[in-house]
Short mmCIF file of the C-alpha atoms (twelve columns), coordinates in Angstrom:
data_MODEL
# 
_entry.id   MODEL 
# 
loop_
_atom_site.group_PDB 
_atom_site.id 
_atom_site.type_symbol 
_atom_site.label_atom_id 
_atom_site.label_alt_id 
_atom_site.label_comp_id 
_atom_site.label_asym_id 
_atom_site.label_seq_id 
_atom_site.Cartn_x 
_atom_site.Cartn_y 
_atom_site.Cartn_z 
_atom_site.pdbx_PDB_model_num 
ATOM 1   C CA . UNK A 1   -5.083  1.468  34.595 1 
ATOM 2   C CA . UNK A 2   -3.751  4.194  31.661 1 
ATOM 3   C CA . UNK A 3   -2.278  6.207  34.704 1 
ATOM 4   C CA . UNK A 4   -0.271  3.090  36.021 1 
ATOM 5   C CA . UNK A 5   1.005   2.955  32.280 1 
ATOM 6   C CA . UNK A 6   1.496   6.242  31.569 1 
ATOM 7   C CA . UNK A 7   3.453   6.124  35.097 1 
ATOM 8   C CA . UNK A 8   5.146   3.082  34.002 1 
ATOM 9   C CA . UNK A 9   6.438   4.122  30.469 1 
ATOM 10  C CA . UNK A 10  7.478   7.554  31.964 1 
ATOM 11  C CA . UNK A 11  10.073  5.286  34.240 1 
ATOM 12  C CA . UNK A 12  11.146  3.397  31.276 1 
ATOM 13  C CA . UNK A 13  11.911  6.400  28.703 1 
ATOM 14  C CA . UNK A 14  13.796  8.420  32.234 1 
ATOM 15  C CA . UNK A 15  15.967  4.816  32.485 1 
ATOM 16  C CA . UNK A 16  16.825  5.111  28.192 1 
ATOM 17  C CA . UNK A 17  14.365  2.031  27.461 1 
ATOM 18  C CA . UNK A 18  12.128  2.251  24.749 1 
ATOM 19  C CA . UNK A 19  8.547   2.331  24.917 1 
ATOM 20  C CA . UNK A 20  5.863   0.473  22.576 1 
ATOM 21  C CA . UNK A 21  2.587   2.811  22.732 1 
ATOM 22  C CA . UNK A 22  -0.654  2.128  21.151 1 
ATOM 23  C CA . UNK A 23  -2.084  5.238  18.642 1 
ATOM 24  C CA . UNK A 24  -5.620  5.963  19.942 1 
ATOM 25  C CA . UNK A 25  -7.118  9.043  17.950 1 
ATOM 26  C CA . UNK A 26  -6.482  10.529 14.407 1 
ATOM 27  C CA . UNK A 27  -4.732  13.641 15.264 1 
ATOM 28  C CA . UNK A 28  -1.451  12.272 13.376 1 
ATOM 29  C CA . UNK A 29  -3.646  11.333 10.753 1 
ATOM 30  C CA . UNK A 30  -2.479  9.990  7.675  1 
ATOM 31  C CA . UNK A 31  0.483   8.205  8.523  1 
ATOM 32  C CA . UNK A 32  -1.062  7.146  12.360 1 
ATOM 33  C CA . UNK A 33  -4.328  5.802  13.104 1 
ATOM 34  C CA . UNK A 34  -5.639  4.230  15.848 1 
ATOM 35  C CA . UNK A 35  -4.591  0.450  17.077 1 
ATOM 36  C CA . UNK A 36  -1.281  1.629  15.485 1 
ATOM 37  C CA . UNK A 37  1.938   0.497  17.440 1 
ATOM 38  C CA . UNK A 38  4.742   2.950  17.938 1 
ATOM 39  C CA . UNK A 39  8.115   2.160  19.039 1 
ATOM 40  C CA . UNK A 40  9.164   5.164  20.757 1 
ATOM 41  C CA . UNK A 41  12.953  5.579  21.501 1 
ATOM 42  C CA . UNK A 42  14.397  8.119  24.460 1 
ATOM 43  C CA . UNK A 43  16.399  11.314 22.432 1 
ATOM 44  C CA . UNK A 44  18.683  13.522 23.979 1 
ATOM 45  C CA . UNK A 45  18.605  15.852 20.863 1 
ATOM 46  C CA . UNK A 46  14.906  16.449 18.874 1 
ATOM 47  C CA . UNK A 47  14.776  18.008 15.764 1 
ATOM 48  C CA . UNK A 48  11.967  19.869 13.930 1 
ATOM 49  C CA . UNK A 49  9.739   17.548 11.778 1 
ATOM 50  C CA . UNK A 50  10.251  14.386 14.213 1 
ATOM 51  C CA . UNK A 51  7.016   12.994 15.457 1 
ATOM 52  C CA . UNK A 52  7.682   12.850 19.284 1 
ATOM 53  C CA . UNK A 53  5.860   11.664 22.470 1 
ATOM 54  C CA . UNK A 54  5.481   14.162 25.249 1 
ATOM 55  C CA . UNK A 55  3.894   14.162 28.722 1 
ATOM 56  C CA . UNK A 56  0.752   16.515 28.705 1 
ATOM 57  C CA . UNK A 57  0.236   15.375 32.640 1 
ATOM 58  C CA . UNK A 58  -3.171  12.652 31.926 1 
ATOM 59  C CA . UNK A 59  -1.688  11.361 28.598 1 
ATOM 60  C CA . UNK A 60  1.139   10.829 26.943 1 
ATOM 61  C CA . UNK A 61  0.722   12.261 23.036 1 
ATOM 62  C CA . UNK A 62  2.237   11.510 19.703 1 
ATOM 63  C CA . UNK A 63  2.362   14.720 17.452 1 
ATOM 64  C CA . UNK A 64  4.863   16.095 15.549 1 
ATOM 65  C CA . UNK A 65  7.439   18.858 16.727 1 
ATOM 66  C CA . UNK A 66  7.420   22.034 14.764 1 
ATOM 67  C CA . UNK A 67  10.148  24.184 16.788 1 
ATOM 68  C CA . UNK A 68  12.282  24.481 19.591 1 
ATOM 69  C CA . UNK A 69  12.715  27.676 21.102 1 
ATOM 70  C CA . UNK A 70  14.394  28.554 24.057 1 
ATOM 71  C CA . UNK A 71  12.986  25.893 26.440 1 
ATOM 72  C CA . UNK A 72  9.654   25.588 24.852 1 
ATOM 73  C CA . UNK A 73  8.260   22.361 22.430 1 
ATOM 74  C CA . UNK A 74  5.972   23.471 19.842 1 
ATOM 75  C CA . UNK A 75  3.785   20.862 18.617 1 
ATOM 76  C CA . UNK A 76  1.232   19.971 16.429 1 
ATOM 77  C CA . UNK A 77  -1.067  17.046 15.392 1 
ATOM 78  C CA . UNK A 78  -0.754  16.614 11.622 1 
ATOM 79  C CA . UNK A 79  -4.308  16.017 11.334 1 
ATOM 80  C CA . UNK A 80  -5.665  18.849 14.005 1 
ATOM 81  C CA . UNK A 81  -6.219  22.805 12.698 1 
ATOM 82  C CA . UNK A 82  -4.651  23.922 15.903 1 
ATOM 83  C CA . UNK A 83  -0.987  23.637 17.857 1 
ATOM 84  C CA . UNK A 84  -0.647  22.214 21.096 1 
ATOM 85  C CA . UNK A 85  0.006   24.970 23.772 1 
ATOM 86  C CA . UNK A 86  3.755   25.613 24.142 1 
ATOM 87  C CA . UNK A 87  5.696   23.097 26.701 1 
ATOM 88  C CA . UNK A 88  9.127   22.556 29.022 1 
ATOM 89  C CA . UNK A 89  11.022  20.679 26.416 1 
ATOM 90  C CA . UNK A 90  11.848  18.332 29.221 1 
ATOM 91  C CA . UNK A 91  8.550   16.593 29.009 1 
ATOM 92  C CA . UNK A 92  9.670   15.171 25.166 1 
ATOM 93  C CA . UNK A 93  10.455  11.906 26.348 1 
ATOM 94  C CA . UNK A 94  10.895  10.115 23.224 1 
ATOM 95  C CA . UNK A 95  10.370  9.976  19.162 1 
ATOM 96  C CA . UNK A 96  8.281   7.474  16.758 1 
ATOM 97  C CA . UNK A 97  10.939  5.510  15.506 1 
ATOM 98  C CA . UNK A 98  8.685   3.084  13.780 1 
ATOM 99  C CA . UNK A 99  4.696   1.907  13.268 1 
ATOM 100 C CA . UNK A 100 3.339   -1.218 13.071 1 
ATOM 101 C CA . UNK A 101 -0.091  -1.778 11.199 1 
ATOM 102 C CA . UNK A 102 -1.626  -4.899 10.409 1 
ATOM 103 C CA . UNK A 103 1.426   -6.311 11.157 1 
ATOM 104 C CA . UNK A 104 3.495   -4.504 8.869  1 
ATOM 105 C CA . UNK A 105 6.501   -2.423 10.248 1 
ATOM 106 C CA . UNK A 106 7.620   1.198  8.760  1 
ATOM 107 C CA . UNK A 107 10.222  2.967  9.406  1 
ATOM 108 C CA . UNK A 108 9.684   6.655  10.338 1 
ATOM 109 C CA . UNK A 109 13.435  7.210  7.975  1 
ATOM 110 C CA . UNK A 110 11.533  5.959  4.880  1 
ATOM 111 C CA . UNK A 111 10.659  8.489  2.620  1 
ATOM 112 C CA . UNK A 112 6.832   8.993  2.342  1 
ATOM 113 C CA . UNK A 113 7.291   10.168 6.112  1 
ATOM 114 C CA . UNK A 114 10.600  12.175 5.568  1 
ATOM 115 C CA . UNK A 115 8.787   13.903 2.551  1 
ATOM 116 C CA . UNK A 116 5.753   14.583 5.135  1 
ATOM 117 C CA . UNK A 117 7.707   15.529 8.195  1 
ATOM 118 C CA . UNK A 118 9.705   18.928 5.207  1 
ATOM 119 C CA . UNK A 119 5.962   19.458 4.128  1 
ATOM 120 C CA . UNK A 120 4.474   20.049 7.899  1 
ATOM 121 C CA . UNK A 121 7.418   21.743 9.501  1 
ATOM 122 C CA . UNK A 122 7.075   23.894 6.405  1 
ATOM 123 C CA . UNK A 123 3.208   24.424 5.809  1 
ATOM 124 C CA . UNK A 124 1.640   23.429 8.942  1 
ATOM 125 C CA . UNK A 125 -0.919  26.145 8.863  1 
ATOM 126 C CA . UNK A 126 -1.813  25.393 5.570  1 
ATOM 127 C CA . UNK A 127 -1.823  21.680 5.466  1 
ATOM 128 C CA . UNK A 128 -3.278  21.503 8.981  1 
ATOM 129 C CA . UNK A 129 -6.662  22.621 7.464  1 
ATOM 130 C CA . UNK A 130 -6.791  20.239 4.424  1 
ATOM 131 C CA . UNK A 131 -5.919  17.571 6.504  1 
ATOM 132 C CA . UNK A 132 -7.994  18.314 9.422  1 
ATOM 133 C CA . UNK A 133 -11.307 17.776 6.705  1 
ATOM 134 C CA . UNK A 134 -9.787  14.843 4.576  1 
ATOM 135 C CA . UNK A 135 -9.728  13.363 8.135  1 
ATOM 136 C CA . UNK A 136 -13.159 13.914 8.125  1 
ATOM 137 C CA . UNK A 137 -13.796 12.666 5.056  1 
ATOM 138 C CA . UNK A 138 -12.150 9.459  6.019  1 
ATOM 139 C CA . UNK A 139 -13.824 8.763  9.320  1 
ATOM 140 C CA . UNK A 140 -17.490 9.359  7.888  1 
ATOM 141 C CA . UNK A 141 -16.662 6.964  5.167  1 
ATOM 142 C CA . UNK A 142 -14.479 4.826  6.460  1 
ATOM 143 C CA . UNK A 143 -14.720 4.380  10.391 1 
ATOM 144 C CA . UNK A 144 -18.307 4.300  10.970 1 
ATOM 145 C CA . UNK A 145 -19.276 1.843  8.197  1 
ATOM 146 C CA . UNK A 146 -16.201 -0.377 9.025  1 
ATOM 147 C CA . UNK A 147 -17.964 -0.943 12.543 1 
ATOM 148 C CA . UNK A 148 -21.302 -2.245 11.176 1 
# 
């Protein structure tokens, strides 16, 4: 069934539609979390900081695009130590435009996420690390009890 999607979304971003996908790890941790809606809208130009949806092939992922270079994508989940390998920058098929959460909508122009989009594209490797273990922090206290 998630390959018929994935299949099916892929047609809808290559005809310029846009694409509601469900978040469903932490790696974008703070500002996405799981059971998160995206609306993801087709780009023709990307720009560092934007959190973008690519095609890794099984899955399509949400995680923020540090560089361009030549015809590589370099990515990175906020909330993972490491970056995604290098990709054709034809597989970016689209950028987080907004997230819904409990029902509220925010837009990815307000400023808590244009502050955090300077911040990562800035001081990935640093930031990467602290919030890689807040992350942690937050799922041992948070996720697991929340379940009981």
């Amino acid at each position: 069934m998630k390959e018929k999607f994935r299949l099916l979304a892929l047609k809808m971003f290559d005809e310029g539609m846009n694409v509601e996908l469900i978040a469903q790890g932490y790696s974008m941790f703070p500002l996405l979390q799981p059971g998160d809606s995206l609306l993801v809208v087709p780009k023709q130009i990307y720009k560092p900081g934007a959190i973008v949806v690519f095609d890794r092939g099984d899955v399509l992922v949400a995680h923020r695009l540090i560089k361009i270079k030549g015809e590589l994508a370099y990515c990175k989940g906020d909330g993972l130590k490491q970056f995604d390998a290098p990709f054709d920058v034809n597989l970016l098929k689209g950028e987080v435009e907004s997230r819904s959460r409990s029902g509220k909508i925010v837009k990815t122009s307000v400023l808590r996420f244009i502050v955090w989009r300077w911040l990562m594209v800035r001081f990935t490797g640093y930031l990467g690390f602290v919030v890689f273990f807040s992350r942690l922090v937050y799922c041992k206290l948070f996720v697991r009890y929340s379940k009981i």
